[in-house]
Each structure stands twice: as structure tokens, then as C-alpha cells.
N, C-alpha and C positions, 0 to 999 in steps of 0.2 A: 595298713600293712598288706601286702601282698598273699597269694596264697599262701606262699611255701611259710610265709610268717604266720599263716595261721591256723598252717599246719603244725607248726613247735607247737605253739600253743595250745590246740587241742590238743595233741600225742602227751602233753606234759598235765593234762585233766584239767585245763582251764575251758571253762564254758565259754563257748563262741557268740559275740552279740549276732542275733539273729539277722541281721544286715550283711552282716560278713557271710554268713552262711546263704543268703541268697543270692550274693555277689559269687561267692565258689561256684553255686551250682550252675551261674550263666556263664561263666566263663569257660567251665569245663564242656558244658552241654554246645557253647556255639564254634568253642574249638577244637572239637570230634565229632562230626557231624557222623552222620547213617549215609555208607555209600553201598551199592548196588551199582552192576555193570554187565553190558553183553557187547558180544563180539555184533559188527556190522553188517557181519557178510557170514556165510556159510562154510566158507572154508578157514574163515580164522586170520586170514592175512590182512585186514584191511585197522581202522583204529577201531579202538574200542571204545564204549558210550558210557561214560562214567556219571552216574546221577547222586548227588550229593543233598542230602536234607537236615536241614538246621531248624530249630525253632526260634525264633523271632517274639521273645519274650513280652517285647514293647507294642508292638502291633498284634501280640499272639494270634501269629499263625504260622504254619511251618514254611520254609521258604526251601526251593527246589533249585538247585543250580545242574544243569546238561552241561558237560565238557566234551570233545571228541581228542584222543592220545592216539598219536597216530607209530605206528611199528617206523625204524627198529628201539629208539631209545624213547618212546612212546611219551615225550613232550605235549602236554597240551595246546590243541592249535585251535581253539576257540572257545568259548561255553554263553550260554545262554541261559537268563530266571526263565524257568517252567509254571503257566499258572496251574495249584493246585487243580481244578476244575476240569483240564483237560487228558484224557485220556489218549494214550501215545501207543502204535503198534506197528515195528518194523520191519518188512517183508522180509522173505531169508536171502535174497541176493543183497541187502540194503540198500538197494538203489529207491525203495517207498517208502514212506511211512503214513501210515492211518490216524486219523487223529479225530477222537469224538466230542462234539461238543453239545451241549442241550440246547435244543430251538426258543429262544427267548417269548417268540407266539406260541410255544402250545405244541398238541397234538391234534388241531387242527378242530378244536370243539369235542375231542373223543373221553376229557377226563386223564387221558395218561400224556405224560409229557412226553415231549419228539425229539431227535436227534438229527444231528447232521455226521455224517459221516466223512470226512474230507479225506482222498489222495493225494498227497502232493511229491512230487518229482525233484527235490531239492527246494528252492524256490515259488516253485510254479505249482497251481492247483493242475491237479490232474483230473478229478471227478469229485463232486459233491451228492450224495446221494441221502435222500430225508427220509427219517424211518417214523414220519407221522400219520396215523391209523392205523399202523401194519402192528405195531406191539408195543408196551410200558416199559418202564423201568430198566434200562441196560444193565449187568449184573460184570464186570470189566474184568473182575478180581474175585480172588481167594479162592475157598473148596469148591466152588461153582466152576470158575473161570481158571481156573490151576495155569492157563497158557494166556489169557487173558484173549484180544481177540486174535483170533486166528487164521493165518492168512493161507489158501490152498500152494500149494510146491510153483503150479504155474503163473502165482502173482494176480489171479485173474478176480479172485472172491476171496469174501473175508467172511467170516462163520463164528457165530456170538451167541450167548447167552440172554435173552430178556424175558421179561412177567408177559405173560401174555393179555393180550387186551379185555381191560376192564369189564366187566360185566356192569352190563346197564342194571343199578338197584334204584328204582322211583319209589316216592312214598305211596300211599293211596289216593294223592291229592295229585300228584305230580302230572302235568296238561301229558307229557310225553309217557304216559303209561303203555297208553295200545301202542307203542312202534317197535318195530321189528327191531333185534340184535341182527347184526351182521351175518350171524352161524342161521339166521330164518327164526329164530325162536320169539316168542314174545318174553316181554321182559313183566315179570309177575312183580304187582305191584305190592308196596310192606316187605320189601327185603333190603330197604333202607342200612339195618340195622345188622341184618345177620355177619355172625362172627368168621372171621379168616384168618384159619390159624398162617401162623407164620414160620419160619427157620430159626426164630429164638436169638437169644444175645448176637449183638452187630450183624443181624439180618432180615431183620423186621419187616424191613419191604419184599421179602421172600416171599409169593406164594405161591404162584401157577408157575414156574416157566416152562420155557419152549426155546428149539434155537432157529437161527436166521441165518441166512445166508445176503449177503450184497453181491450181487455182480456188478463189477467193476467196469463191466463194457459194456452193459445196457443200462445202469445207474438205478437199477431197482433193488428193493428189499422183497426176500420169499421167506416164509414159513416153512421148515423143513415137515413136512405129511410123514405118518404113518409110523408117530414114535408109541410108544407104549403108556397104556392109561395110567393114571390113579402114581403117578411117579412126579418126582423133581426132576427136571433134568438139566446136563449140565458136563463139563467138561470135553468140549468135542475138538477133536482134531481130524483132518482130511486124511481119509489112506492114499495109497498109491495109486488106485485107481480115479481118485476124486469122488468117493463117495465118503461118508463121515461116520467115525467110530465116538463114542457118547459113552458115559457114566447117566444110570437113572438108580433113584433111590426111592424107594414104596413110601406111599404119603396115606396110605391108610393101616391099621386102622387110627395111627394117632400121628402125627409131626412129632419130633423129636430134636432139640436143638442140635445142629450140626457143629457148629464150631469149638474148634480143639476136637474133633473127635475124625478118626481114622480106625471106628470098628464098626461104622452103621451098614447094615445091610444095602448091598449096592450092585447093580451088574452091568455089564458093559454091553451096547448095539452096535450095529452096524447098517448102516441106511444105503442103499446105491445113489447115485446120482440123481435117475431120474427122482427121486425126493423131494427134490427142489430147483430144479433146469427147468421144468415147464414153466409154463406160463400158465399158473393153476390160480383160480380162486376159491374160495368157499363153498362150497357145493356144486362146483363145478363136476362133468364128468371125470377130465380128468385128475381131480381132486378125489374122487372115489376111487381111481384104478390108478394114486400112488400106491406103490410096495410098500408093505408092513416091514419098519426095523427089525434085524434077526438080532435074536439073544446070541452073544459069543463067549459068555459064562453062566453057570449056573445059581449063583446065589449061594452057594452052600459048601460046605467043607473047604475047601483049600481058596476058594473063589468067593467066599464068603460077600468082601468085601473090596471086589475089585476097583482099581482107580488108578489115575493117572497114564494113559496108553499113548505110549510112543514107539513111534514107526522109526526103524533102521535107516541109514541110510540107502542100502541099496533096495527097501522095503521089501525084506524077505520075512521079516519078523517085526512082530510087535510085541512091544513089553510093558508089563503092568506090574502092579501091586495090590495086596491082598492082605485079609489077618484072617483070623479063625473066626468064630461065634461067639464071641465073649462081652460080658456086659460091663467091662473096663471103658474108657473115653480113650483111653490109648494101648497100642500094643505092640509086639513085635510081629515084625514086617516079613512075609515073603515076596518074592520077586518069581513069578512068571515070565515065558517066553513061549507066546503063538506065532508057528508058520503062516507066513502069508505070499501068495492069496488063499490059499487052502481052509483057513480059517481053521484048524485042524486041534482038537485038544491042547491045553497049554501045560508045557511042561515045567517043572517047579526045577529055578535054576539053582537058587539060595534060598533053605527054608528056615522056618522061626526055630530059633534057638532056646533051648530051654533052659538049661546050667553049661557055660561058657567051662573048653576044657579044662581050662587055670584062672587066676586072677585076673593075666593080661592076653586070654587069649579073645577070638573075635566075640561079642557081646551076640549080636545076630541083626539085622537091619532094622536102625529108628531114624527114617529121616524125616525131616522136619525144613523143608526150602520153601517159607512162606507158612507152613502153617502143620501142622502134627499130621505125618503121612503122605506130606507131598513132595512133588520132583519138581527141577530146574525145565525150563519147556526141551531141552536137547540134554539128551544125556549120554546119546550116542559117540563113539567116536568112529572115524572113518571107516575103519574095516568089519564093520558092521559085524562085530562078535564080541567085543569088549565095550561096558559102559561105564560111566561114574557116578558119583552121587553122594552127598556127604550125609554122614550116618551120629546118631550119639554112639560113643564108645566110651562108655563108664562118664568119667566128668568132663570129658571132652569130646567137642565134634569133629570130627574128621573128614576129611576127601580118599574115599574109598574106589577102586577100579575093580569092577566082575568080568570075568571070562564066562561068558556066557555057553559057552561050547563046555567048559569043562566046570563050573560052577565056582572057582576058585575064587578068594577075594584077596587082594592086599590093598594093603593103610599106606596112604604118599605121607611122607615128612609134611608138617605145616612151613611151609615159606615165610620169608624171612626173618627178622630178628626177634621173631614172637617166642623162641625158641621150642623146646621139643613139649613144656607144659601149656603152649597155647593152644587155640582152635580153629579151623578153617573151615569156611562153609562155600560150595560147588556153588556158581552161579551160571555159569554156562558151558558148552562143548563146540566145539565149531575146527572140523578136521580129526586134528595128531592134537590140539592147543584146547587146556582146559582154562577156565576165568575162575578166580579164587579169590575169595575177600576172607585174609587170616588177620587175627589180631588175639590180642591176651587181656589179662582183667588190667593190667598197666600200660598195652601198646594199645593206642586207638587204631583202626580198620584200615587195613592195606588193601588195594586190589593188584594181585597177581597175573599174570599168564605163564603159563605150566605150556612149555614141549616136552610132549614123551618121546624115547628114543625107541629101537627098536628092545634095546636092553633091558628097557623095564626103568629106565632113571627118568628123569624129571628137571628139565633146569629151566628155575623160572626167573621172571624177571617184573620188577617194578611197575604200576600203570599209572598208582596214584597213590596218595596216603593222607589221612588228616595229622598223622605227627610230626611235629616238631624235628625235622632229618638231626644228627651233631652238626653239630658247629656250624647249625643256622645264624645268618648274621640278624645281629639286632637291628631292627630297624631304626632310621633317623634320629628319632625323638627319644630312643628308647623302646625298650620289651613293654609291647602291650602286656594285658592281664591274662588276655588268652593264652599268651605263650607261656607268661608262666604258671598255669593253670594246667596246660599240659608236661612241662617240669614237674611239674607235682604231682602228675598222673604217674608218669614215668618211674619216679622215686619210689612208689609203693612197690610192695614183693607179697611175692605170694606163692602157695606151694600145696600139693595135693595131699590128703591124709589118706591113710588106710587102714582096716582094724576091722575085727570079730564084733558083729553084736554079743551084746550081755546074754540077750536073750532070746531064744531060738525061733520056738512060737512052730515047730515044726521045718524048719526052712532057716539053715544058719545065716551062708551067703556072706556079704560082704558090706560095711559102710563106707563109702566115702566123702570125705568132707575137704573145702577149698577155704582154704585160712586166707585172709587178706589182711596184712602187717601196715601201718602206717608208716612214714619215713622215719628212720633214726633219726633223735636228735643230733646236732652239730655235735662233734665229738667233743666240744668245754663243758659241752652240758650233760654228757652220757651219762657221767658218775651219777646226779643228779635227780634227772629227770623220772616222774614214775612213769609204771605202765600205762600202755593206755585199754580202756577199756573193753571190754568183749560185747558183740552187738552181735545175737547172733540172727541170722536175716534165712526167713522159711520159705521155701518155694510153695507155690499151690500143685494145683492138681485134683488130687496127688503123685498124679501119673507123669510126669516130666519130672526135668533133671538140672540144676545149675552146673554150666559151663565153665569153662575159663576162659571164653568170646570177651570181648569188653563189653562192661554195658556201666553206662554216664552213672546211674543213680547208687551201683555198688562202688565204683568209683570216688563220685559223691561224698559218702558216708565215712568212708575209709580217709576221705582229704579231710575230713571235718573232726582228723585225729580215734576214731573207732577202729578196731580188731574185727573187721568184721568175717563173720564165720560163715559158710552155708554147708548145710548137709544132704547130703544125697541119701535121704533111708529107705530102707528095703521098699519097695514098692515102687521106685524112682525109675524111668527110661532109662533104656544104654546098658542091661545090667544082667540082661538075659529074662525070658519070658515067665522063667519062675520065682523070681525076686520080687519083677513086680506082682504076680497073681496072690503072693502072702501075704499082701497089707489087707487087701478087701475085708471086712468082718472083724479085725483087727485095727482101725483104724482110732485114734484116741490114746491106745496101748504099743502097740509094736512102733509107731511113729515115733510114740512120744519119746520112750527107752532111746532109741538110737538116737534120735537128737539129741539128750540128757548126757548120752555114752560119748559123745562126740564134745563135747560142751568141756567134760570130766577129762577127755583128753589131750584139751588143748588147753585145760587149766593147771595139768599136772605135766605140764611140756619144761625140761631144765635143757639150761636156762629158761627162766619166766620168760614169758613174752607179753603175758596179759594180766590186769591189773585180779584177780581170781574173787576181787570181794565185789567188785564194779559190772554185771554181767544184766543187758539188756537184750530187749527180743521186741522181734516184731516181721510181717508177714502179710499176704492176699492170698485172697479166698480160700484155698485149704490150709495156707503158711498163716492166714489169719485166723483160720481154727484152730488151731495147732498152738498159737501163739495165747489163744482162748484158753485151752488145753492145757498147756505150761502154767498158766498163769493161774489157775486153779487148782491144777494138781499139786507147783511149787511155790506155796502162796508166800514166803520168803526170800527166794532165789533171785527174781530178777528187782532191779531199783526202779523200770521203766517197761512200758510198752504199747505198738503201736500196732493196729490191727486196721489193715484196710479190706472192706467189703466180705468180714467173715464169715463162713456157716457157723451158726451160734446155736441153731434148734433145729436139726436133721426132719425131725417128725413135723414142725410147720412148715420148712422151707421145701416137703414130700410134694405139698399140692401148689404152691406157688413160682417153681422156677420151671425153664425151659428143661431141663432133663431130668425129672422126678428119679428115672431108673438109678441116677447117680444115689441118690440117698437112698438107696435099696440095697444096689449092688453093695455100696461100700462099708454099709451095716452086715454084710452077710447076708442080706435076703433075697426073694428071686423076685423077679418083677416081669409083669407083663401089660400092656394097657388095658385088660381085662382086669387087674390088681384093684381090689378094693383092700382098701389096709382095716384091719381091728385093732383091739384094744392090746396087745400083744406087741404086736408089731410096731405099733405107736410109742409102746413103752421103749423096747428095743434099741427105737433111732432115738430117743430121747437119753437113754441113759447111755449113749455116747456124745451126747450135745453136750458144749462146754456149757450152758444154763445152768445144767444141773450141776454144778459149782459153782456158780457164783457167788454164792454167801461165803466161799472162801478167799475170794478175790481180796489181797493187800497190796496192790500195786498200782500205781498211777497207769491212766491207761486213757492217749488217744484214738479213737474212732473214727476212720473215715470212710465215709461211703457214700455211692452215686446215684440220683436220686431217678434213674432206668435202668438200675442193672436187672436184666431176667435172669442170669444166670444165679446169683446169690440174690435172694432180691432186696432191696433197701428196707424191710421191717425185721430182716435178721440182726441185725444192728443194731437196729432200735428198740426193740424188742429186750435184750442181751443190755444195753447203754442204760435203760429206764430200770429193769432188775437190779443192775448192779448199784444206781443211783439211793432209792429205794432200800439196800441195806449195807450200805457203807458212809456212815456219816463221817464228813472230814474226809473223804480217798479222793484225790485230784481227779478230775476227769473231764477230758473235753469231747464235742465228736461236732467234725465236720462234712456237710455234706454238698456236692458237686453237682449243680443243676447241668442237666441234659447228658452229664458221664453213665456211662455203661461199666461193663465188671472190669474193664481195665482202668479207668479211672483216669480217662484222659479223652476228655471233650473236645479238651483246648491244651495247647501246648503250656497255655497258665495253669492250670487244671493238674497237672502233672507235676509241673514245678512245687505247686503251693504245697502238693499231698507229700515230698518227699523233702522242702525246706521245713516245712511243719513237724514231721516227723523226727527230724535229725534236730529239734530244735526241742523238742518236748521229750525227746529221750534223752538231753545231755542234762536235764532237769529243770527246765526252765517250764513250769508249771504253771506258772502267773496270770496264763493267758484261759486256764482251765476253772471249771467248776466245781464245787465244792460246797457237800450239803451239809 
């Protein structure tokens, strides 16, 4: 049978052979592929670069298709496979593109591996320039690389991210002892061994950087001189004058994992030119008499934690981002605005928001374009006083516009049929024309382009979309499965909840929660058919928020006949600054309430909608404790659950993950890297660990986890897996674990698959496959 027939099927509580449920999820997963898109050119006018990724089940690996839609009815007129491997960077006229590739020899006998750098003109190489000796590890992407690499206004240099070159560590045996380092130093022998902390979960190869520059017209790589010690650095864009503005974050006295976090102490430089134009080496002179980077924030109060700086277009200003001083992984967001070249105090355009004037007034800035607190690399629009940027706004992401002159902000409508409950996230700005990829938990991912008028209106138009348009014709032979896998998508519904917590806890505020309905049965079988079951599915964090964005895996679960639920509780993004500062210390209790509150509400919804006796759960890394939580607290309530990479024991998982502060903070306690814990304090994070219930546990319960996640780390699990085993004889349980997955739990695009066909397979009861002592 087809999807849609196995969608009856499950919505009417018939358990899906697990064959079917693997088949759903590939058909869904390779017919909505993850699109991303930029304009070509700098003004907007030219096609746009539509990159589409699928995962490739059978060869598991993601496969990358480039399209170019050229304006006005933005028709695709060519596309090309991208190999994952290569790194792509397009100048702002789009007349170049950068493309990095690793040198298959090495770095030239240095220990760190080398690159090639390539220009090319269309067609034709323009310059090849080798970054082997000069630095390690290219860094292309994410909180480091926010703009990935970047190309100066004149096309002439490109300005990157890497680890700086190895340090020669010999044994005491080692012939190469007595030889000089590069920097004159001797390289002391027995440091073979010494530890190098790192940047923590998916960043491991973190630990010195430094940035470089290429010049494009003498084909060399430089070292930018004269940035500041004892820092990561990272984030650089060229100003107007061709010298380069940077993000560093203090690496003593502890590393702290960066990723998901947008509140680490950070501040922004500014290097001039000569930095990196000479012709300098290592202890050269004039390697001594580059300029020292000037600090352009202070690290503190409003500047906390400055990030992401973009320059105007007519480069009169520069604008960034910031949060307070707070020991949360996420926050809400202000938005700065310094004169330039003046370099002159920044002034606070749109600041954090604490309690939103009403239910639906503005939340205060959470963006998240790549990753919690970052921006699109253009966010400007032409008349360099108005920008954009898509923000959480309660359970939905938006495309927001700031007047920076007057601080004012207004929400554009989400583009096309996703209607007004869906969500749009800002991908790029180029001109008066914004690039938009909107979609809903039923529409898979459209890309937009938005013209503003002078008026303030918006009229956008199509570039590309993975869904199924109406009245696509079948093909030849017949409707693949993909299509109707997206029919399937389609037919779900879904709709936002609203409601008072139970319980105050100091801080009333607001829950909401995103029902996901399966298809109605055919109308012969309405009378008939039961509910279908409630699955309710926990975000981590705790500090984020689920969407109404599409995403394949809540899709997924909902096609495999499940209600699935998600709740946004107090503490969640998008919600105002003081909603989420209430969970902290409260975390196990005020959580658990509003999910239960939330659960009660949609089980007392007339007409029924959900089977009220049928009610499953399951979650990662804090939705997994949480799911821990549940399951201990309501050792009756749920029939099933499925817990991937949980915190299970706060007080063990204090000294073994990448951000200890998190098990501090989130208990209520203060942390500092000076923080030795006692016997107190031990208790404290323990007796909010779901362990310490376990012996209430009466629930069948898969486990899955990655056997390198730093963030939760894989004996949280096991640890929680082996107690419950130990004293529940007879309680089904399985647990799976993922060699080479980190806390997201996806190594491999199979890796991903198996963790959420597994899940959706062992929560509709099929137990058979589990343990049982």
C-alpha cells in the first residue's frame, strides 16, 4: 500500500509493519529535500542559487543538487551535484566563486592539512592559491564562520577562519627534538601527550584559530598580525575601508562549548589593512610594527556578547548583536548600530525584551539563521537604515524588518500557501528584494523573493519549492511514492494552542503548544474509525522553541498515523526574556507541569480528537529528560517512550560534558570555572536527575545514543539504561547506540533514519525487538 494507505491504517490504531514505516520515512525525507538560497549579485536582479539537499538512504550520504532561476518568472536554467567536500564562496557582484578544496599531499610535511583555494570566472580558473604551512584546519562554517569565507567589496581577497599551525609536540625520543618552530622557539620534548582543550560538541577540531587573508592578485595566503591573546577568534568581515572587523571570545580561564549558545562572552576588533598587505613573516620586523586590533565593544553590559557585524551598504554603520550576562545557552537578543568610520559608541536600536506588551505583541529578537543568535551574511537593504532578519515569534519564525533610525519593527506576512500559521526564515537581502524559504509542518520549503514597495507591502514571488504544485500531472507510468508521500504530507493539519499555566512558580506567562492531526479517515470510514493516538514529542534545550517550519521527522511520525503534540513551556525562545529566565532552578517541575497542562488540554479538546487512553512521549537531550521526567513522575500515563541522548544524572554529567555551567545554571546554581562542587550541590543536581526515579519507571522505554556526544555524553544513558534494567524485571527496553554520532545523532544520514524509524516503531508497541530481564 501506499502512504496515504498507511496512513488509514495507522490514524484507525493499526500497528505499521516496520518496513512500511521505513519506506514512509524515505519517501517523505527524499521528496522535501532542505533548500537554502542567495541572490547572485548584490543588487538582487540577477537568478538566484537554489541548493537543495536530500539524503541518499542507499549510498548514505546527503546529496546536494545547485540550480540557478533566473528572474522574471524565475524558471530553472540549469543545476548541477555538488560534492559534499567542497566548499563554495560567491563574490558580491557574482561574477566569482571561491571554492576550497583539501590538498590530497598534505601540508607539505607540517602535520596540518593544506588547501587549495580556487577562483574561477565561470568556466575558467582564475587563481589557485595553496594554504600549505601558512595554517591547519579551515573552519568554513557555523558560529566561527557566520559568513563562511569572505570576500572583500573589491573582489580582490578572501578572509577565513583556520587553526593555527600546529605545534611541533616530539617525544623525548623523537631525532627532531632540537629543531626550531617556525615562531624561533625550540620545541620541548614530552609534550607528545599534552591535553588541547577544544570547542566542545561538533567542534572538536577547535582550538587555536586565527584569520587569513588570500590575495587574489599575488596568490598568496597572510596571517592577519596583531589580534588579541588568549581568545578564539572568528567571524570576520572586511569594513569599508579594507581593513577587517572580528568576533574573539576569551579561552581562559576554561573553553566552554560554544555551540547552540548565543550568550558566551565575546567582543568585536577591528584590524586596519596594513595587518595583512605586507609582505610579513614571523619575526620579521615588520611583523613586529603590525597594528594591535582595537577593541570596538566592551565585553560587558549591553555588549556582553557581541556578534555577527554587518556593514551598510553605503558603509556608514555597522550592526551587531548582543545579550546580557547570563548563564542561560540562549537569550533574547539586542541589536546594536555603530557609526562608521567614527567607530563611535553603539547605540541600542531594538533592546531585549522582557514581558511582551500582550499575548501577540512583539516577543523581542531570537534569531537563529544557522544556528541560535546568528544572521544571514546581508541583512541590509539598500537604503542603508532599514534591515531584516527572521526572529522566533512565540511558535513561529518570522521575517521581520528594523528601521534603524527610529527602532521600529514590523512582521511581513509568511509567503505563499503556508498560510498565516506557518513560518518563514530570511536567507538573504540584495537591494529593495528579500530571499525567503517559508514553509508549514504540512507544506515542505518554498524559496521566495519579497519586493518592498515604498509602502511598506511585499509582493513575492515563487523561485522554487519541493511540493508537489495542484494538479501536478502524474507521470507516465504512474505517481511515484514520493508524490504521494508528499499528498500525505499535505493532508495533515495542524494548529497553535494557547493557555495559562497551572502553575505560577512566580512568573504566569504563557504556554503554547502545536497539535499535529493525522489525515481524516475517508468519509465511509469516519463513523468508525478510532482516534488516533497522542505522541507527545519534547524539544531540548531547554532554551529553544518548536516551530511550525516543516521538518521531515514530525511529519514522519504524524504520517505513521500519531497526534503529535509539541509544547513550548515557560522557558522556551520567542517568548520574551522573562519566560524563558523562570525555568532555570525549576527545571524537572515548572517543565514538566506545562507539558502535562498541555497534554490535559488537548485530551479534553470536544470533539475528541485523540485517542485520551493511547498517550506516548518521547524527546533529545533536554525533551529526553524531560521524557525521563514524565516517565517517572507519571509512571501510568504514558504506554511507550523514546528518549534520545538524555540528561539522566545532572550531578555526573557536571564534570563530563562540554558545558558543565549548563548543569549549574539550570539547577539554580552559580558556576564559575573556579566552581568546585560539594556534597550539597551534588545532591541538589541529583535530585532533579530523572535517576532518581527510576525505580518508578513502568514504561517500555527505547534508548538511543551517540557513542561522541560531549554535549550529553553517552554514559548518561547508560548509566539511567543499566538502573532501570536492574530494577524492573519484565519492563521491555531496548537502547541503541550510534558509532561516530554526536548530540544530534546523525553521523550518517542512516544514523538519523534508523534513530526515528526505530522510534516510531517501538512507540506504536512493537516491543519484540527489546530486552527484557
Amino acid at each position: 500500500a501506499g502512504p496515504r494507505a498507511s496512513l488509514r491504517c495507522g490514524a484507525q490504531g493499526g500497528r505499521l509493519p516496520t518496513s512500511q514505516l521505513a519506506s514512509l520515512y524515505r519517501d517523505i525525507v527524499v521528496s522535501a529535500p532542505t533548500l537554502s538560497a542567495s541572490f547572485s549579485s548584490s543588487n538582487g536582479c540577477g537568478p538566484v542559487r537554489v541548493t537543495a539537499s536530500s539524503p541518499d538512504l542507499v549510498a548514505d550520504k546527503v546529496r546536494t543538487l545547485v540550480s540557478c532561476h533566473a528572474p522574471p518568472d524565475y524558471e530553472a536554467v540549469g543545476s548541477v551535484e555538488r560534492a559534499s567536500s567542497v566548499v563554495e564562496s560567491w563574490s558580491p557582484s557574482g561574477a566569482l566563486v571561491a571554492l576550497v578544496e583539501q590538498d590530497a599531499d598534505g601540508g607539505k610535511g607540517s602535520g596540518d592539512p593544506g588547501f587549495f583555494i580556487k577562483v574561477y570566472r565561470g568556466r575558467h580558473l582564475v587563481v589557485s592559491v595553496s594554504t600549505a604551512g601558512v595554517h591547519g584546519e579551515i573552519h568554513p562554517d557555523g558560529v566561527l564562520a557566520d559568513c563562511g569565507i569572505t570576500w572583500s567589496p573589491d573582489e580582490t581577497q578572501l578572509a577565513y577562519v583556520a587553526e593555527l599551525k600546529s605545534e611541533k609536540r616530539p617525544t623525548f625520543w623523537d631525532s627532531s627534538k632540537g629543531k626550531e618552530e617556525t615562531d624561533g622557539k625550540k620545541a620541548a620534548p614530552g609534550r607528545k601527550y599534552d591535553f588541547r582543550p577544544s570547542l566542545g560538541e561538533e567542534m572538536t577540531k577547535v582550538h587555536r584559530t586565527g584569520l587569513f587573508v588570500a590575495d587574489l592578485s599575488r596568490g598568496t595566503v597572510s596571517a592577519v598580525r596583531g589580534l588579541p591573546g588568549d581568545c578564539l577568534i572568528g567571524q570576520p568581515q572586511f569594513a569599508p575601508d579594507g581593513g577587517l572587523v572580528f568576533a574573539a571570545w576569551p579561552s581562559l580561564p576554561r573553553i566552554l562549548g560554544l555551540r547552540h549558545y548565543n550568550t558566551r562572552q565575546s567582543r568585536l576588533f577591528y584590524c586596519s589593512p596594513a595587518a595583512f598587505k605586507e609582505e610579513q613573516t614571523e619575526g620579521s620586523a615588520a611583523a613586529a610594527e603590525a597594528p594591535q586590533a582595537v577593541a570596538l565593544t566592551s565585553g560587558e553590559g549591553s555588549e556582553y556578547s557581541a556578534l555577527c557585524p554587518r556593514f551598510s551598504p553605503d558603509g556608514r554603520f555597522m550592526a551587531f548583536v548582543s545579550t546580557d550576562a547570563i548563564p542561560f545557552h540562549s537569550s533574547c537578543t539586542r541589536l546594536l548600530v555603530m557609526d562608521w568610520p567614527q567607530k563611535s559608541h553603539a547605540r541600542i536600536v531594538v533592546d531585549v525584551v522582557d514581558v511582551p506588551g500582550d499575548d501577540d505583541a512583539f516577543p523581542g529578537l531570537w534569531p537563529a539563521s544557522g544556528g541560535i543568535g546568528l544572521l544571514p551574511k546581508r541583512i541590509w537593504l539598500s537604503d542603508s537604515v532599514r534591515l531584516a532578519m527572521s526572529s522566533s515569534w512565540r511558535s513561529q519564525e518570522v521575517v521581520i524588518l528594523i528601521d534603524t533610525a527610529s527602532g521600529a519593527v514590523s512582521r511581513l506576512p509568511v509567503p505563499g500557501p503556508c498560510g498565516p500559521n506557518g513560518s518563514a526564515a530570511l536567507l538573504d537581502v540584495a537591494g529593495s528584494r528579500l530571499l525567503v524559504a517559508a514553509s508549514a509542518i504540512n507544506y515542505p520549503p518554498g524559496i521566495f523573493v519579497g519586493d518592498l514597495d515604498g509602502a511598506g507591502g511585499t509582493t513575492w514571488n515563487l523561485v522554487a519549492s519541493s511540493a508537489v504544485p495542484d494538479g501536478h500531472p502524474c507521470l507516465p507510468g504512474g505517481e511515484t511514492e514520493q508524490h504521494k508521500a508528499l499528498r500525505a504530507v499535505r493532508s495533515l493539519s495542524f494548529q497553535i494552542g494557547r493557555m495559562v499555566p497551572s502553575t505560577e512558580n512566580g512568573f504566569a506567562g504563557i504556554i503554547e503548544y502545536v497539535l499535529i492531526l493525522p489525515p481524516k479517515p475517508a468519509t465511509e470510514e469516519a463513523g468508525t474509525a478510532p482516534l488516533p493516538p497522542l505522541l507527545l514529542y519534547i524539544h531540548g534545550g531547554p532554551h529553544v522553541a518548536d516551530s511550525t517550519h516543516f521538518l521531515a521527522g514530525a511529519a514522519f511520525l504524524a504520517c505513521a498515523g500519531n497526534a503529535v503534540l509539541h509544547v513550548n513551556y515557560r522557558g522556551s525562545r520567542g517568548f520574551g526574556q522573562s519566560a524563558l529566565a523562570s525555568l532555570p532552578g525549576r527545571i524537572g517541575t515548572q517543565d514538566v507541569a506545562d507539558v502535562l497542562d498541555a497534554v490535559r488540554a488537548v485530551q479534553a479538546m470536544q470533539p475528541a480528537v485523540v485517542d485520551v487512553s493511547r498517550t506516548r512521549v518521547m524527546g533529545g537531550s533536554h525533551g529526553g529528560y524531560l521524557t525521563l521526567q514524565l516517565i517517572g513522575q507519571n509512571p501510568e500515563l504514558f504506554e511507550a517512550a523514546a528518549s534520545m541522548n538524555p540528561v539522566a544524572n545532572i550531578a555526573h554529567m557536571a564534570a563530563s560534558t562540554d558545558i558543565p555551567d549548563w548543569c549549574w545554571s539550570e539547577c539554580g546554581l552559580d558556576f564559575s570555572p573556579q566552581t568546585v562542587p560539594t556534597a550539597e550541590s551534588m545532591q541538589a543536581m541529583f535530585n532533579k536527575s530523572p535517576v532518581s526515579l527510576v525505580h518508578r519507571v513502568r514504561t517500555p522505554l527505547l534508548m538511543m545514543l551517540g557513542d561522541v556526544d560531549l554535549r550529553v555524553p553517552y554514559a548518561q544513558g547508560l548509566e539511567y539504561w543499566h538502573a532501570l534494567r536492574g530494577r524492573r524485571s519484565g519492563l521491555p527496553t531496548r537502547m541503541l547506540v550510534y558509532p561516530g554520532s554526536n548530540h544530534s545523532l546523525a553521523a550518517t544520514p542512516n544514523a538519523k533514519a534508523d534513530c526515528l524509524v526505530n522510534a516510531a516503531d517501538w512507540l506504536q508497541g512493537n516491543f519484540e525487538t527489546g530486552d527484557t530481564v
